[in-house]
C-alpha positions as CSV (number, residue, x, y, z in Angstrom):
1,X,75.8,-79.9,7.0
2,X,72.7,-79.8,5.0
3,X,73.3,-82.4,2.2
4,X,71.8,-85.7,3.9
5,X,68.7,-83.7,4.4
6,X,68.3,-82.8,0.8
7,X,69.3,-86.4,0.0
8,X,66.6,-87.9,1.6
9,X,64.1,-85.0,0.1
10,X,65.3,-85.9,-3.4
11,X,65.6,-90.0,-2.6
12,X,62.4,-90.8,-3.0
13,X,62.0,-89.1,-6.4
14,X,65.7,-91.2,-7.8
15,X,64.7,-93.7,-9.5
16,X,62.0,-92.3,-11.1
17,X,64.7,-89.9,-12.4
18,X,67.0,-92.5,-13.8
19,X,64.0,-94.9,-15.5
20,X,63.1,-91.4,-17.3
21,X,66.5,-90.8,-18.5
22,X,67.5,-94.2,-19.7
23,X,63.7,-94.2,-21.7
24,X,64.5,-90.9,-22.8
25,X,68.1,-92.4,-24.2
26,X,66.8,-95.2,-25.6
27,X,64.5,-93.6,-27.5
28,X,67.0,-91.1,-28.7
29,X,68.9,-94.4,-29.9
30,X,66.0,-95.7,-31.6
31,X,65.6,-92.6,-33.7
32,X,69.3,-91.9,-34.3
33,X,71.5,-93.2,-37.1
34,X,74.2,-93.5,-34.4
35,X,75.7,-97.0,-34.4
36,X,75.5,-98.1,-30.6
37,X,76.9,-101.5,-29.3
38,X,74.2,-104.0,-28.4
39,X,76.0,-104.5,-24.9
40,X,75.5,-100.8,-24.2
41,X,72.0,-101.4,-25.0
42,X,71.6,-104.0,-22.9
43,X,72.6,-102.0,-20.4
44,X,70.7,-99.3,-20.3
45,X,67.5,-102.2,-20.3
46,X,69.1,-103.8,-17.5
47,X,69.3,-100.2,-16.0
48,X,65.6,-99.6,-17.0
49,X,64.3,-102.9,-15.4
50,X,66.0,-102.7,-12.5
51,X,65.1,-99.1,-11.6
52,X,60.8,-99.6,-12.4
53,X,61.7,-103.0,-10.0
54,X,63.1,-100.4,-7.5
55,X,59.8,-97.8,-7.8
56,X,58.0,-100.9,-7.3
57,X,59.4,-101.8,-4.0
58,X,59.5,-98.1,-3.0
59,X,55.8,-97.9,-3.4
60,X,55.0,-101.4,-2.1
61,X,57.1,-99.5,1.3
62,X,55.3,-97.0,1.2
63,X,52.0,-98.7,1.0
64,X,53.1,-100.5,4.1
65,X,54.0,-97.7,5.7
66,X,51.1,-95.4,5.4
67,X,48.8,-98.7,6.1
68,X,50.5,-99.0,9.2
69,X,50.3,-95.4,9.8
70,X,46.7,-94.9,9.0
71,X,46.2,-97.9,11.6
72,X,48.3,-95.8,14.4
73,X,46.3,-92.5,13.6
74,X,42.9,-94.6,13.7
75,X,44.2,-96.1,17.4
76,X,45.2,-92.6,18.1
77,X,41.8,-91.5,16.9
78,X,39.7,-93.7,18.8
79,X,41.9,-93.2,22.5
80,X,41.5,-89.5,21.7
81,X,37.6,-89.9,21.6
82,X,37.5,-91.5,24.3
83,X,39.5,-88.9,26.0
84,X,37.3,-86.6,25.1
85,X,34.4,-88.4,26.4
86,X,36.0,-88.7,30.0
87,X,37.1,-85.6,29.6
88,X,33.6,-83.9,28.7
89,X,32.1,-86.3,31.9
90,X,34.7,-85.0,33.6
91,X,33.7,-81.1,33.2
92,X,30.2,-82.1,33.7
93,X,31.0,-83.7,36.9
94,X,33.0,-80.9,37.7
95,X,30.1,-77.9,36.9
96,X,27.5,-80.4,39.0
97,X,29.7,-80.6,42.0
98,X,30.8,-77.1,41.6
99,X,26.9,-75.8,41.4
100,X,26.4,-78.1,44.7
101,X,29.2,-76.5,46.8
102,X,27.8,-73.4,45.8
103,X,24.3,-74.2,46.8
104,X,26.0,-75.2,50.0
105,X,28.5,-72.1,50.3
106,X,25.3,-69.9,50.1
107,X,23.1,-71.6,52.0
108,X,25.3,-73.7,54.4
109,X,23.7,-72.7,58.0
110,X,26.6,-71.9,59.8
111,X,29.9,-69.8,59.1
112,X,33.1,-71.4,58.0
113,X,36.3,-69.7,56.8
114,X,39.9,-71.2,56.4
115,X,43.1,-69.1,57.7
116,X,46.5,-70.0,56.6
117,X,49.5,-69.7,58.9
118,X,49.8,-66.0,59.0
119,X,46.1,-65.5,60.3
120,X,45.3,-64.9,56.3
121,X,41.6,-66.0,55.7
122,X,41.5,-67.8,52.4
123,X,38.4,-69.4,52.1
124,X,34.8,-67.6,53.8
125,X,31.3,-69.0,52.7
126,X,28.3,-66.3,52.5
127,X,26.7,-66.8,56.0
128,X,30.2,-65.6,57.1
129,X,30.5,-63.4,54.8
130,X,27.1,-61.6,56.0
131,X,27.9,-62.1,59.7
132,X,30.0,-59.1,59.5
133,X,28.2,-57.2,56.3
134,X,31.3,-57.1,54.1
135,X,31.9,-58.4,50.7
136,X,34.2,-60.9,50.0
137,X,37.5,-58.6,48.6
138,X,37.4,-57.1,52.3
139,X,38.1,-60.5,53.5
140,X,40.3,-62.0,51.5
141,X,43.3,-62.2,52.3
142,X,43.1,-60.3,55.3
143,X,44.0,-61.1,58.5
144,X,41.3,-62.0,61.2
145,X,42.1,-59.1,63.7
146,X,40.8,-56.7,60.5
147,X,37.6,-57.6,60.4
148,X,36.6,-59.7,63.3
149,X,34.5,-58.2,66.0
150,X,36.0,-57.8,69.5
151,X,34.4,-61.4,71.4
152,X,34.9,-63.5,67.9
153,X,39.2,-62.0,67.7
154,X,39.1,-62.4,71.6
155,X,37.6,-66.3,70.9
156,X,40.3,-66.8,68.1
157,X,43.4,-65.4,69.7
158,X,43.4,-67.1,72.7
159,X,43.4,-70.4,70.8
160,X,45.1,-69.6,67.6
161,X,48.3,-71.2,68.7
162,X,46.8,-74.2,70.1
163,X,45.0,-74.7,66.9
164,X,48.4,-74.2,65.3
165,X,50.4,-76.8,67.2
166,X,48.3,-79.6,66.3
167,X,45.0,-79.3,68.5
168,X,41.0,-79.3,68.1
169,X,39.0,-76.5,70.7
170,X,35.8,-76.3,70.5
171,X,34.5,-73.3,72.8
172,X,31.0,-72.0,73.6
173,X,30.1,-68.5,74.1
174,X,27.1,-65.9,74.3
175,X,26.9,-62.6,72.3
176,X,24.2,-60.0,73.4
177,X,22.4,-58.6,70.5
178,X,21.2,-55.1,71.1
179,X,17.3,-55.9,71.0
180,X,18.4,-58.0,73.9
181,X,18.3,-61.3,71.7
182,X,20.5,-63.6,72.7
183,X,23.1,-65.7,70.2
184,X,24.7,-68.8,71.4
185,X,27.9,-69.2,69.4
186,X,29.2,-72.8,69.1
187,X,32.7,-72.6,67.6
188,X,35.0,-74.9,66.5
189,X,38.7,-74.5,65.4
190,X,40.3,-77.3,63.2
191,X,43.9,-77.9,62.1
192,X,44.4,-78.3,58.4
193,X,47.7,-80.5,58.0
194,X,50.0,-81.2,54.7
195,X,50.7,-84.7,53.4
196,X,54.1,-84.4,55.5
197,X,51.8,-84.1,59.4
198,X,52.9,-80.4,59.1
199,X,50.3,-77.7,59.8
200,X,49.5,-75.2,57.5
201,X,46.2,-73.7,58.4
202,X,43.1,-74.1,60.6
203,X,39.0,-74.2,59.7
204,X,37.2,-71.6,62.2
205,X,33.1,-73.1,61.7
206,X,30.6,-71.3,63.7
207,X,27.3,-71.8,64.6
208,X,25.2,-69.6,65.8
209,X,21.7,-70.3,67.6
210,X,19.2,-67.3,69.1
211,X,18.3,-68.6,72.3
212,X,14.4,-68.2,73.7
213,X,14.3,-65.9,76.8
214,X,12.7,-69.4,78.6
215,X,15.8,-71.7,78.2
216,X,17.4,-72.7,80.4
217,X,20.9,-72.1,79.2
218,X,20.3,-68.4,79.4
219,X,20.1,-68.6,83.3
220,X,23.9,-69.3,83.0
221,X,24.9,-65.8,80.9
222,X,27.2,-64.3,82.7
223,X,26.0,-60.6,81.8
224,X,22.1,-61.2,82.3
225,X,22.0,-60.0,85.4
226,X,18.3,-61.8,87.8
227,X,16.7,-58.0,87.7
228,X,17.4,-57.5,84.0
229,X,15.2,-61.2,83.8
230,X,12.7,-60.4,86.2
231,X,12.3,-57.0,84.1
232,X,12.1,-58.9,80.7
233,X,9.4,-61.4,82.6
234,X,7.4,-58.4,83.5
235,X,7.7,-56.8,80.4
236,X,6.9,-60.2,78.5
237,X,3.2,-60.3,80.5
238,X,2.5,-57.0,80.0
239,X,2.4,-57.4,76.3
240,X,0.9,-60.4,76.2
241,X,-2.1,-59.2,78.2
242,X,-2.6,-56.2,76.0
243,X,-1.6,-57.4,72.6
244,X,-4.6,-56.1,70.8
245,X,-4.8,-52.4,72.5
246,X,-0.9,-51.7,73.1
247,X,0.7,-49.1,70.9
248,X,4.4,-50.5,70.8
249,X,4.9,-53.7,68.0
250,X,6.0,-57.0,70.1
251,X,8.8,-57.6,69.7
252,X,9.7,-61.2,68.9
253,X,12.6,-63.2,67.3
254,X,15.1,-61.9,64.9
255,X,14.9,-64.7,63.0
256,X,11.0,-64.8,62.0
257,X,9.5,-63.1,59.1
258,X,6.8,-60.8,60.8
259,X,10.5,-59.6,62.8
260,X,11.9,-58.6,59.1
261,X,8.5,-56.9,58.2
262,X,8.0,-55.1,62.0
263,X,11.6,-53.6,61.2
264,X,10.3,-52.9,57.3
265,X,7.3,-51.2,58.8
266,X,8.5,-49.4,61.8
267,X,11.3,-47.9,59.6
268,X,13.9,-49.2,61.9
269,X,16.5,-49.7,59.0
270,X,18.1,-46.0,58.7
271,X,20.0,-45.5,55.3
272,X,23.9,-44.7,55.1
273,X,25.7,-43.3,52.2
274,X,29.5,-43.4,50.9
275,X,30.8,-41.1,48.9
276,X,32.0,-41.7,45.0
277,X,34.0,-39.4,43.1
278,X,36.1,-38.3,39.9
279,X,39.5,-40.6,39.7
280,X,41.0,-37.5,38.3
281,X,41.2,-34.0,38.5
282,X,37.8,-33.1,36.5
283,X,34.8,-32.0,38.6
284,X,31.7,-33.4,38.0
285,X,28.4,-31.3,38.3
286,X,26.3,-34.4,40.1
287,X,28.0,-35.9,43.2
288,X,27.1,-40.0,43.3
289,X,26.4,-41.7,46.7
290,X,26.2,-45.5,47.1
291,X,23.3,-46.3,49.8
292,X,24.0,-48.6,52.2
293,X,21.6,-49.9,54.5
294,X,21.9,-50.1,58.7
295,X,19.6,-51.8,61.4
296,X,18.8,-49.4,64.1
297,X,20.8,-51.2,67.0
298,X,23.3,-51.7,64.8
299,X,25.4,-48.3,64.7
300,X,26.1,-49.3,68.4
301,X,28.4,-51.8,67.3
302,X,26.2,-55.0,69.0
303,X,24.6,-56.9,66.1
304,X,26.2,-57.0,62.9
305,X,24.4,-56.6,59.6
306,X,24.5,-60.8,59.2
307,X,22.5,-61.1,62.0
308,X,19.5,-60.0,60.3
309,X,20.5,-60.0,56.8
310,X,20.6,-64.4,56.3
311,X,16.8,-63.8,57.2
312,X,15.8,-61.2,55.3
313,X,17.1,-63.8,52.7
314,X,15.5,-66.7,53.7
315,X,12.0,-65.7,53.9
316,X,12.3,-64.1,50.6
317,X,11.7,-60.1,52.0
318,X,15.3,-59.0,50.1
319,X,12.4,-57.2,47.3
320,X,9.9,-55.7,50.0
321,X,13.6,-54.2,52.3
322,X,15.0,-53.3,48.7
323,X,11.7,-51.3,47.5
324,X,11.7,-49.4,51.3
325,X,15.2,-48.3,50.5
326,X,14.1,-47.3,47.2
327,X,11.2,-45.3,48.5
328,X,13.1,-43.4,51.3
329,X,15.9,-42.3,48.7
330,X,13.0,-41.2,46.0
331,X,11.2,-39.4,49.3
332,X,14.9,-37.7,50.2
333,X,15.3,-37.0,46.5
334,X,11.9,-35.0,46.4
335,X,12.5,-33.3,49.4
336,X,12.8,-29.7,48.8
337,X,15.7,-29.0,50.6
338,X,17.6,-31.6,48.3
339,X,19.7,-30.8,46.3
340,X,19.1,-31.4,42.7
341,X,22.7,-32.5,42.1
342,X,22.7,-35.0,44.4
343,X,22.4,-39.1,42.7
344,X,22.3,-42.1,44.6
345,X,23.8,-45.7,43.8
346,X,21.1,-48.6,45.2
347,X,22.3,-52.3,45.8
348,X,19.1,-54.5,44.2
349,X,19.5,-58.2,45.7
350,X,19.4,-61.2,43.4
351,X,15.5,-62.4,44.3
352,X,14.7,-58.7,43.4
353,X,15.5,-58.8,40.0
354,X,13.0,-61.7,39.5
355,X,10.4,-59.8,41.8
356,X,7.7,-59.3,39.1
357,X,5.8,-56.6,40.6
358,X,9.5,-54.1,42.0
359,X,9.7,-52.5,38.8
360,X,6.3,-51.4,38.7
361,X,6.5,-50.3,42.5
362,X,9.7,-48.1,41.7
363,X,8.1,-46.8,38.1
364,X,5.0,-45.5,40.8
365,X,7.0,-43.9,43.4
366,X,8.8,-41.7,40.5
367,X,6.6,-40.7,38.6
368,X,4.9,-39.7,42.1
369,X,7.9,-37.8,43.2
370,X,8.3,-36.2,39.9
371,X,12.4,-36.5,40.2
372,X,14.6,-37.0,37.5
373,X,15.4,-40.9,36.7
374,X,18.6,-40.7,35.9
375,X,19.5,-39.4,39.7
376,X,19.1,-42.9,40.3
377,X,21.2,-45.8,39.7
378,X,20.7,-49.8,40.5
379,X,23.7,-51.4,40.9
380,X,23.7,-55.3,40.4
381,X,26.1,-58.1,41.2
382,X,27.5,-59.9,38.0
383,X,27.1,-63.2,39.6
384,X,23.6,-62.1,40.0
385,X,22.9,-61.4,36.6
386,X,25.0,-64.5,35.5
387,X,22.4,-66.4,37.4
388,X,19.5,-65.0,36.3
389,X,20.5,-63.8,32.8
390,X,16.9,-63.9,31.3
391,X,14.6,-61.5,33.9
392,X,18.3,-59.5,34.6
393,X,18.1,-58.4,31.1
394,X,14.8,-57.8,30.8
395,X,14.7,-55.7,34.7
396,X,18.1,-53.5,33.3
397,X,15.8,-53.0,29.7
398,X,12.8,-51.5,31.9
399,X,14.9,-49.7,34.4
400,X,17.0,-48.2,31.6
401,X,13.5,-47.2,29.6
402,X,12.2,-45.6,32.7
403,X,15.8,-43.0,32.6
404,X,17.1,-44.6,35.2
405,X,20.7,-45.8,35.2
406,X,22.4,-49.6,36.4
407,X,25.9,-50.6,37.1
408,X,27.4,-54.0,37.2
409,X,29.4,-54.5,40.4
410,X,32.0,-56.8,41.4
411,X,33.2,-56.6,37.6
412,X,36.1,-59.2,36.9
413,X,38.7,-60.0,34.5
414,X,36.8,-63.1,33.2
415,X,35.3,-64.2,30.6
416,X,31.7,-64.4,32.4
417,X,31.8,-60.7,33.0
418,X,32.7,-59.3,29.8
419,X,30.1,-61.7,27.5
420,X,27.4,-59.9,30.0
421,X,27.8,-56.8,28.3
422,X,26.7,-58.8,24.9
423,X,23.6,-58.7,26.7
424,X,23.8,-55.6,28.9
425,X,24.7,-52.0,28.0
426,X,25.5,-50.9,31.1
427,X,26.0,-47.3,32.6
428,X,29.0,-47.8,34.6
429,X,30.8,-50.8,35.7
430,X,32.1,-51.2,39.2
431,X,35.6,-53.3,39.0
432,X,36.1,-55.8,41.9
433,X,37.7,-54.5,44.9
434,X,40.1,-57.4,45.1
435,X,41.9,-56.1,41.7
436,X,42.0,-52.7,43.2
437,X,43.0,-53.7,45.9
438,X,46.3,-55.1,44.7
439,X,47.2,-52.9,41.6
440,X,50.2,-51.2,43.3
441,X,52.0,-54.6,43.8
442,X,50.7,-56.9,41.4
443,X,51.4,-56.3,37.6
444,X,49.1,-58.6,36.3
445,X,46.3,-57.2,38.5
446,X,47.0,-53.7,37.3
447,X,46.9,-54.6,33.6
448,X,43.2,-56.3,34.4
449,X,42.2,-53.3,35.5
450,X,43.7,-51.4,32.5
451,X,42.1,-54.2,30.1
452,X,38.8,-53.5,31.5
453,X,39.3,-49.7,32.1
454,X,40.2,-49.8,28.1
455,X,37.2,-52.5,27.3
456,X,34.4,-49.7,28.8
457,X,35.8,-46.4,27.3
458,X,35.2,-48.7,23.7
459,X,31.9,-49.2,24.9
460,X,31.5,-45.6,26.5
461,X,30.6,-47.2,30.1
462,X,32.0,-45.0,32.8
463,X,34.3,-47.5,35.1
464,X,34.7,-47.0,39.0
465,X,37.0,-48.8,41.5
466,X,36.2,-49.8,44.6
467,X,37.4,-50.2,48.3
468,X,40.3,-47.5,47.5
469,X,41.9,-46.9,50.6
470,X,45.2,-44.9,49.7
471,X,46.2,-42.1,47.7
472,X,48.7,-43.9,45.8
473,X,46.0,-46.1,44.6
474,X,43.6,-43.6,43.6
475,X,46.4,-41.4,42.2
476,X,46.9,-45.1,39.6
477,X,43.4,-45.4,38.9
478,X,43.3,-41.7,37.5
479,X,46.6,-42.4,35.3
480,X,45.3,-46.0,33.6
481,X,42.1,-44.1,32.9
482,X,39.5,-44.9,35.6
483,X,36.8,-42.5,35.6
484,X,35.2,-42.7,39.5
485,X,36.8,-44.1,42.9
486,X,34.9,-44.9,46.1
487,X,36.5,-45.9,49.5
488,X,38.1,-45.0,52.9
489,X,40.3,-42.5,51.7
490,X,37.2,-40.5,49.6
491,X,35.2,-41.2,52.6
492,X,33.5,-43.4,55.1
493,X,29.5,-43.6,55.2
494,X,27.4,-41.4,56.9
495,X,24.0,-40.9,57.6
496,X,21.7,-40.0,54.5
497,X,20.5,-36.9,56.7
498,X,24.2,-35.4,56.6
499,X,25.5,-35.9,53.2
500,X,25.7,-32.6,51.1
501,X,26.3,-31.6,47.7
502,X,30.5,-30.9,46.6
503,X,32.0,-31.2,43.1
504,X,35.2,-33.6,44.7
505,X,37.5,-34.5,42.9
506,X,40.9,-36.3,44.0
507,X,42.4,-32.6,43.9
508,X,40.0,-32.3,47.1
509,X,41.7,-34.9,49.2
């Protein structure tokens, strides 16, 4: 079985072998007083020549051989560097047109997201994202009638299986905002088909448009009622005739800067905080809040947080709302009837951690308030940071000077996340909700979450998962070893005026 192997190891190397030997005899011959017929000696000659003639031609093969060889691996060579060049144009083409969709996911004026079959969204760019205020795990994947507000589901269920069998609708419709702004929603509803005609999703793209009291479309809204215009008329002329003595802000356009600042300024942005506690059963003496920040109209369920947020964006005011919410926590904090125990989590934007004058605003305001700096804790997107590595690392090395403490949100399984923290030592990491979400049916979710959970306690960061909406879930995250949980099921937001101190734990619940 193995002896033409081992003949073809050894073939080489035969006649070599046998030119040795017959030397070897005939100079033994030589030497030797043995009489030895010439014919013999001939032989072994004729034995001698023949074998160097065979070594000859072996290495004349094998000259050929490796020449022709050495000319395949130079052709091989020279169509793998070329490769290699397409294949390096290729990634750079790739990162360029990947950095452009992102410019235009972020910044793209209108709000797009793709649904598959089952009403799954599968693709939502940020203006839709904001629409609605949630982040991108709590869309996901999730059907439409979950996070869509009553006139948008209305819009898309009555056209859904239209959309479905084949057809375009485009509908028009008008949402009332609660500081009686008007939004004109232009939406569209696309069928995506397969390479077979079949369909096997549909592209929802809205735009929406703030209408001027004096157009003419608004004469048409249904809901406007002609007192409710003739009041808004009057009310219009009154302010205009005492703009410089009235008491009462006007009150112009949502989407305009000196809007964002009147809201800034007139404090109507009230603060809402969500609970986070313990995974397991030990108590903590500090109970941590994440602050989340509300429009006044919008608690009444008529202007989502996107409605305001996109601007607050656009005319660069993200660092003047973020150091507001910073000051009304520091002022809560100081309050005397605070309690000491009581820390609070604050989302910083991405322009905010390239504001150069925040820190210094925030290092004021504490050492003003004379409260502890490690009550307070910035928590900033990876992607963020990513972005901005350079001013990032240099805000978290203030920040973390000052006492105060930072967590990196939205922490992933990837490779961009954990080289941060060659750059970072953060205080806690936050892991992505869209893990969490999924670690009691998908095995190689949980083990992410167990990787990273094990990747912190090296580098003593406290972890904590997010959007935890069962039991089950959080009852997982305490056995793998994840120190803090925040969700529904440890408790919805509520206003910063009603939250109180309480050493939860998951016992509690």
């Amino acid at each position: 079985m193995y002896t033409t192997p081992r003949i073809n190891v050894f073939k080489p190397f035969l006649s070599a072998t046998v030119a040795m030997v017959v030397i070897g005899l005939l100079i033994a011959l030589d030497n030797s007083l043995i009489f030895i017929e010439s014919h013999i000696v001939a032989g072994l000659w004729v034995t001698l020549l023949m074998s160097i003639l065979f070594m000859i031609t072996q290495i004349a093969h094998a000259e050929k051989t490796f020449s022709k060889q050495f000319a395949q691996l130079a052709a091989q060579k020279e169509r793998l560097s070329s490769e290699i060049k397409h294949r390096i144009w290729a990634e750079k083409t790739s990162s360029e047109n990947k950095a452009k969709l992102q410019i235009v996911d972020e910044n793209f004026p209108v709000m797009l997201a793709y649904f598959n079959t089952e009403r799954q969204c599968r693709y939502h760019n940020r203006a839709f994202r904001q629409w609605f205020g949630l982040r991108p795990e709590q869309i996901e994947n999730r059907l439409f009638n979950e996070f869509l507000d009553k006139s948008l589901f209305s819009d898309i269920s009555s056209a859904v299986e239209r959309v479905l069998s084949g057809e375009t609708i485009q509908n028009q419709h008008v949402l009332k905002l609660a500081n009686q702004s008007i939004c004109f929603i232009t939406s569209h509803l696309t069928p995506h088909f397969d390479s077979a005609g079949k369909v096997i999703g549909f592209y929802i793209l809205y735009t929406p448009r703030l209408m001027k009291k004096g157009e003419e479309l608004l004469q048409n809204v249904k809901d406007r009622s002609t007192a409710e215009h003739k009041q808004a008329q009057e009310s219009k002329t009154t302010r205009d005739s005492n703009e410089n003595t009235a008491k009462q802000p006007t009150r112009v356009s949502i989407d305009s800067s000196r809007r964002i600042i009147q809201a800034i300024e007139q404090n109507e942005f009230h603060l809402y905080c969500q609970k986070i506690i313990p995974a397991g059963s030990n108590q903590e003496s500090s109970s941590y809040y994440e602050v989340l920040i509300r429009m006044a109209e919008e608690e009444s369920n008529l202007i989502p947080p996107g409605a305001f947020l996109p601007f607050v964006e656009k005319y660069n005011l993200m660092p003047r709302l973020d150091s507001w919410v910073v000051e009304q926590v520091i002022h809560y904090l100081a309050d005397q009837r605070a309690d000491p125990r009581i820390s609070f989590c604050i989302n910083l934007a991405r322009s905010t951690l390239i504001d150069p004058v925040f820190y210094d605003r925030v290092w004021k305001l504490l050492n003003a308030a004379g409260i502890e700096p490690q009550r307070i804790c910035f928590e900033i997107e990876t992607a963020d940071v990513a972005a901005n590595l350079l001013s990032a690392v240099q805000f978290v090395k203030k920040v973390q000077q000052s006492g105060c403490l930072v967590s990196l949100c939205s922490f992933n399984h990837d490779r961009g996340s954990f080289d941060l923290l060659k750059h970072i030592q953060a205080d806690f990491l936050k892991i992505d909700g869209s893990l969490i979400c999924n670690i009691l049916r998908d095995a190689e979710d949980l083990k992410k979450v167990e990787n990273i959970g094990k990747f912190a306690r090296a580098l003593k960061i406290r972890t904590i998962g997010e959007l935890v909406e069962t039991r089950d879930i959080l009852e997982k995250l305490a056995k793998i070893g994840i120190d803090y949980a925040q969700g529904f099921i440890v408790g919805r937001p509520l206003p910063i005026e009603k939250i109180e101190y309480r050493a939860d734990s998951m016992d509690d619940l």
